[in-house]
C-alpha positions, 0 to 999 in steps of 0.5 A: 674162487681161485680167481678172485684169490688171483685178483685179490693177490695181485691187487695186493702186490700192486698197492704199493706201485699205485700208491707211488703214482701222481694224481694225473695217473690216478685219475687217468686210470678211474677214468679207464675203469669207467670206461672199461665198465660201459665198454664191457657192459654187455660182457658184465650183464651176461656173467652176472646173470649165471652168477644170479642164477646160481645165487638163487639156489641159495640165497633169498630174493633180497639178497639176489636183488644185491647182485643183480647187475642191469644196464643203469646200475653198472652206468651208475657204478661208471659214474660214481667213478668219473665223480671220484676225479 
């Protein structure tokens, strides 16, 4: 939890700086994130399956199924992205 209160703080700092930022910029980084998605595909697709095993402790198949991350769903989260440019 301390990293994502780490993520969500530094986010938060950030905001004001991106906000400034032209649309070049803006659309210069979206596209970074999409290509870091595909890039760490791998990476992603092995922590999720620890935080899917520790979900199914607690959670039902439904709700698993939302975290679940495969290959074509972290494709389709890299081009949503490169749709938002």
């Amino acid at each position: 939890m301390d990293v994502m209160l780490d993520m969500l703080t530094r986010a938060k700092a950030a905001a004001p700086r991106l906000a400034l930022l032209g649309t070049e910029e803006k659309n210069k980084a979206l596209l970074h994130m999409a290509a870091c998605l595909r890039a760490g595909t791998k990476e992603i697709l092995a922590a999720n399956a620890e935080d899917v095993a520790a979900a199914r402790a607690h959670l039902g198949d439904v709700m698993v199924d939302r975290l679940l991350l495969t290959e074509a769903r972290i494709a389709a989260m890299a081009k949503g992205i490169e749709e938002v440019v």
